[in-house]
C-alpha positions as CSV (number, residue, x, y, z in Angstrom):
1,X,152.6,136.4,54.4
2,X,155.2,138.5,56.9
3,X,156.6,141.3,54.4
4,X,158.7,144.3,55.5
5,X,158.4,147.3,52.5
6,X,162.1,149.2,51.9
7,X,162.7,152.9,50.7
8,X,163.0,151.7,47.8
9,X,159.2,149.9,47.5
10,X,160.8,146.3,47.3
11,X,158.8,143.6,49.5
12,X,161.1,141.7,51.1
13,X,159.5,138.2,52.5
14,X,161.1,136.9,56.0
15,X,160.4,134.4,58.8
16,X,160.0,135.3,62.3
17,X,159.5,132.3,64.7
18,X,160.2,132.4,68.3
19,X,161.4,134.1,71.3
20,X,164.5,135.0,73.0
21,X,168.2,136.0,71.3
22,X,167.4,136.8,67.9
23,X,169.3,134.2,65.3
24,X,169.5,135.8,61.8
25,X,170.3,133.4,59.1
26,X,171.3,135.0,55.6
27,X,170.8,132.7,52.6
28,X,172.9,131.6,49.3
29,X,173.0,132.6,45.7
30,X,170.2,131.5,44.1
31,X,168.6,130.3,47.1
32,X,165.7,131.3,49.9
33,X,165.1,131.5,53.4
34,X,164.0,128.1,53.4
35,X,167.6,126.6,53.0
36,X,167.7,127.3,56.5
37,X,165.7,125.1,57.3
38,X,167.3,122.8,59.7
39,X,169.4,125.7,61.3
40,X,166.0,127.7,62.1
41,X,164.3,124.5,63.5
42,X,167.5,123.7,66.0
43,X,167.8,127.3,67.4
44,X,163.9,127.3,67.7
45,X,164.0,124.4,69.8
46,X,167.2,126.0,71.9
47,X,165.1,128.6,73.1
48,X,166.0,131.4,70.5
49,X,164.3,133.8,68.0
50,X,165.4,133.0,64.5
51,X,164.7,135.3,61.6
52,X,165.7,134.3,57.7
53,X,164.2,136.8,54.8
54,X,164.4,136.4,51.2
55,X,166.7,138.6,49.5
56,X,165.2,140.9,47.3
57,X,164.7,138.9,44.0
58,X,164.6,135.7,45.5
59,X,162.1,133.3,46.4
60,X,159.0,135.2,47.7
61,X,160.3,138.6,47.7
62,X,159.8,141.4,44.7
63,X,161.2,140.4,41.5
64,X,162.6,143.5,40.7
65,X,165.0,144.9,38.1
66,X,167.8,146.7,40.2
67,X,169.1,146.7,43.0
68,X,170.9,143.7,43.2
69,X,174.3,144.3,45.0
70,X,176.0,143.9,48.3
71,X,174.5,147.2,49.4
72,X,171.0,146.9,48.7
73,X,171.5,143.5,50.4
74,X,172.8,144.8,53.2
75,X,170.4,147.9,53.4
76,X,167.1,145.2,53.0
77,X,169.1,143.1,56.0
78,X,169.2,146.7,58.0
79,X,165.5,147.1,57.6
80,X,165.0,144.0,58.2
81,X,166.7,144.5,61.5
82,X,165.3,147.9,62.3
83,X,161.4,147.1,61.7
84,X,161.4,144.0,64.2
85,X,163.6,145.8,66.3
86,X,166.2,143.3,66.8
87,X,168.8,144.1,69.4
88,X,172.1,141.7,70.5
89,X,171.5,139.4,67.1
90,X,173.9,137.1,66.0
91,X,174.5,137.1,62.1
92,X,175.0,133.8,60.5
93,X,175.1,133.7,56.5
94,X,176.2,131.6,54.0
95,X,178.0,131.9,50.8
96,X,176.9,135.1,49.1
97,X,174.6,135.5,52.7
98,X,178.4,135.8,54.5
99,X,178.9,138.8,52.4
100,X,175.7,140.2,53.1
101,X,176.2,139.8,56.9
102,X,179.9,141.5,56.1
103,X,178.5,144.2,54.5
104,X,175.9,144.9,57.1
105,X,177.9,145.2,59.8
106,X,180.3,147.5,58.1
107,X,177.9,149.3,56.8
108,X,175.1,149.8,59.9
109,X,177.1,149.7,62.5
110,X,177.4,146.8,65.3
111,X,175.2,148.7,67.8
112,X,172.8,145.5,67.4
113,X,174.7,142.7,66.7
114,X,175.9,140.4,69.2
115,X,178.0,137.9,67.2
116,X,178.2,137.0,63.6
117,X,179.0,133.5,62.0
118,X,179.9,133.2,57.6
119,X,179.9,130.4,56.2
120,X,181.7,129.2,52.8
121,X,181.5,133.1,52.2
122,X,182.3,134.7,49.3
123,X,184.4,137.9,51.5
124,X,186.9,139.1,50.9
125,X,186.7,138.7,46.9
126,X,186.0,136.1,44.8
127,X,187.5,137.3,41.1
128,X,191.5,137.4,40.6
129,X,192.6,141.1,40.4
130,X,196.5,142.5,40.5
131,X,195.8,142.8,44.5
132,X,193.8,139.1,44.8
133,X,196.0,137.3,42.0
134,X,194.7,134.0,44.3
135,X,191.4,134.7,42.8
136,X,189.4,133.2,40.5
137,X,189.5,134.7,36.2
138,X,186.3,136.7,35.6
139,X,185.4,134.3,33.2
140,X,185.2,131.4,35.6
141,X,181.7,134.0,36.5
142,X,181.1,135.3,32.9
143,X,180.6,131.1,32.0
144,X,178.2,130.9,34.9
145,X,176.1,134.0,33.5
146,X,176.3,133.0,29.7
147,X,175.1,129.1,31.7
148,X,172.5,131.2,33.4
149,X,171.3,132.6,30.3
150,X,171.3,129.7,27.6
151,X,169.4,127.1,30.2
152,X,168.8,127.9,33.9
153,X,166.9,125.1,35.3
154,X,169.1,122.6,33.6
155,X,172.3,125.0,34.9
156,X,170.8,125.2,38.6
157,X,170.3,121.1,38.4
158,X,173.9,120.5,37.3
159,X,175.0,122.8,40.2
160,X,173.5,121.2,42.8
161,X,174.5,117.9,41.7
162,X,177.8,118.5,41.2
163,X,179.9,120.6,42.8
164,X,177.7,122.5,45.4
165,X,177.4,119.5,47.5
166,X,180.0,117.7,46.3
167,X,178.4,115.0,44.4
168,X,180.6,114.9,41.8
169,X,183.3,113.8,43.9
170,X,184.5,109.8,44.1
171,X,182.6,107.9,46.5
172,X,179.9,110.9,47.4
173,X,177.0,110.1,48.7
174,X,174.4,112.0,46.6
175,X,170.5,112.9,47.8
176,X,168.4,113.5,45.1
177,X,165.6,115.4,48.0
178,X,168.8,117.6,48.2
179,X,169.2,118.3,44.7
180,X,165.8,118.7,44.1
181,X,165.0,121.3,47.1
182,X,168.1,123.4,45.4
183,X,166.8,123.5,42.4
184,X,163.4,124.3,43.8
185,X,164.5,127.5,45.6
186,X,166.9,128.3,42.5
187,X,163.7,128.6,40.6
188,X,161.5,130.7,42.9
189,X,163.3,133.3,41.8
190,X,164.3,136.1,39.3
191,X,166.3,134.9,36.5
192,X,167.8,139.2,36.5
193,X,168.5,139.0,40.0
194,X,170.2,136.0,39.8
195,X,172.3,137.2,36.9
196,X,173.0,140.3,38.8
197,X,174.2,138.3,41.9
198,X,177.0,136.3,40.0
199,X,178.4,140.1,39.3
200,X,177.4,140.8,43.0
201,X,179.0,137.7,44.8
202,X,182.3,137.6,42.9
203,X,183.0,141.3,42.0
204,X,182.6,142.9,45.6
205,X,185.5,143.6,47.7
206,X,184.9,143.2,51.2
207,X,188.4,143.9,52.4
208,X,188.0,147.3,54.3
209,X,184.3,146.0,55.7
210,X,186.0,143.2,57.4
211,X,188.7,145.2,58.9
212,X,186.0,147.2,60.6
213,X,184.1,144.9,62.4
214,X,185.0,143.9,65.8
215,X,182.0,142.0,67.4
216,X,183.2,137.7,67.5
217,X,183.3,136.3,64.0
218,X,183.2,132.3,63.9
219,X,184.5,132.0,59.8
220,X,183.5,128.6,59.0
221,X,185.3,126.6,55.9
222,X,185.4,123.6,54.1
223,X,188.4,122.7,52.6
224,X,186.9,121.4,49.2
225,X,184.7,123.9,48.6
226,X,184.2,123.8,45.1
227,X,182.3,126.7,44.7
228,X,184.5,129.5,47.2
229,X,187.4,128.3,47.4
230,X,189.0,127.9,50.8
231,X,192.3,129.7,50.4
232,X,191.5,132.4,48.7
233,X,188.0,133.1,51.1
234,X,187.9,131.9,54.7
235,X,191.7,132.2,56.5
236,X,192.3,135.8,54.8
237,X,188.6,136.8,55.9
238,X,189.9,135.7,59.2
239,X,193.2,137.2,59.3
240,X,191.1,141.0,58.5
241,X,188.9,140.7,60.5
242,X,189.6,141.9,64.4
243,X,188.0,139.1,66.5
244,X,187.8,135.5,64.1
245,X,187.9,132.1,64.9
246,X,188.7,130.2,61.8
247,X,187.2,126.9,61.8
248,X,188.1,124.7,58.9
249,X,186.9,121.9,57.6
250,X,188.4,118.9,55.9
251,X,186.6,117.3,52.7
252,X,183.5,119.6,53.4
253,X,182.0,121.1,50.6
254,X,180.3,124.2,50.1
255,X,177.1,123.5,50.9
256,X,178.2,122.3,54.1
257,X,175.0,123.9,56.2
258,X,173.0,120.5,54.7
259,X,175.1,118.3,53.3
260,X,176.8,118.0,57.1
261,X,174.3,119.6,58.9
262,X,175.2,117.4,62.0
263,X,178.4,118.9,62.5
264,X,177.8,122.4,61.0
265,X,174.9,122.9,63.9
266,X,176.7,121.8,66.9
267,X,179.4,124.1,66.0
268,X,176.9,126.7,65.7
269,X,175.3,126.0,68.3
270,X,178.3,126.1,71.2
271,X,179.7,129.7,69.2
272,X,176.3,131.2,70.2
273,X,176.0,129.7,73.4
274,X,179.4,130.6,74.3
């Protein structure tokens, strides 16, 4: 099993299939490498490298105690990045993976990165402050970590079949493979670091990251995103950052990457290629 070691001793579990342009796909809150899936398959068979890791506390990584905020994210992604020796990559994340890719960039520098796609990203902050009063209250995310702690598998099953991929909408059409592969990589990992990531995903302001990064940014969106919503997330990520395209999409839901996958990966697809 293909694991890189940080500074820190955590074991961080990734994929590495291919050759040519590195793709690097960062993953959602509570999810794994594998939700990528599809993407990682497509880009394979365009001729590209693609490269998808387990965040530390997820999946097959360490399940370790600390650690589990934006930077440590970002400083697993920059090992990550460094041990395979990636050069001119192209960043796509989704959900709390968009802030991840955010914060790498800002963080390490662009002098590898090609391009960068986020997806239904969390940036530039999630929880209503005096600054974001478009934001959601903090205890819209205290209920999800007092959910997390009284039942997590039945709280990670009502999650993704409801308002993830917008199931619980009128006339949706639900998969229960779907549901089930969400729950599945929900429960791979760490109950701490999960608990840690709601703190993570909706507390961290990535304002002054995006404002420093000037490589293309293709900021996907669905505009009934249930989970980050769109106004508050994807045009003002767009409007700091130096070099967006806001792409935005009506009636998608947050977990756009498989619920349209069709769409999602042709978009993809023509923003790398272009």
């Amino acid at each position: 099993m293909p694991v890189i070691t940080t500074k820190d001793g955590v074991d961080i579990f990734y994929k590495d299939w291919g050759k040519g342009q590195p793709i690097v796909f960062s993953h959602g809150w509570p999810l794994t490498s594998d939700d990528w899936d599809t993407q990682m398959l497509l880009f394979l068979n365009n001729g590209f490298r693609v490269i998808a890791h387990d965040r530390r506390g997820h999946g097959r990584s360490s399940d370790v105690a600390d650690g589990h905020d934006m930077d440590h994210y970002a400083d697993d992604l920059a090992a990550l990045t460094a041990h395979l020796d990636l050069k001119n990559a192209v960043h796509i994340g989704h959900s709390t993976g968009g802030g991840e890719v955010v914060r790498y960039i800002a963080r390490h520098g662009e002098s590898r990165v090609a391009k960068a796609a986020i997806i239904s990203a969390v940036p530039p902050l999630m929880v209503q402050t005096p600054a974001n009063p478009g934001g959601l209250p903090k205890s819209v995310f205290d209920d999800l970590q007092a959910q997390l702690l009284a039942n997590r598998s039945e709280f990670y099953l009502a999650v993704a079949s409801g308002p993830f991929y917008g199931y619980n909408r009128p006339g949706a059409k639900r998969s229960e493979a779907i549901i089930r592969n969400w729950w599945r990589q929900g429960m791979m990992g760490s109950a701490k670091a999960h608990y840690d990531g709601i703190v993570a995903f909706s507390q961290t302001d990535f304002t002054e990251d995006l404002k420093k990064i000037s490589v293309p940014v293709l900021v996907m969106h669905g505009d009934d995103d249930q989970i980050v919503p769109y106004a508050d997330s994807g045009p003002l990520s767009a409007k700091l950052l130096k070099n967006a395209t806001l792409k935005t999409y009506k009636g998608f839901p947050h977990g756009m990457p498989t619920a349209e996958a069709p769409t999602i990966n042709a978009d993809l697809l023509a923003f790398v290629k272009s």
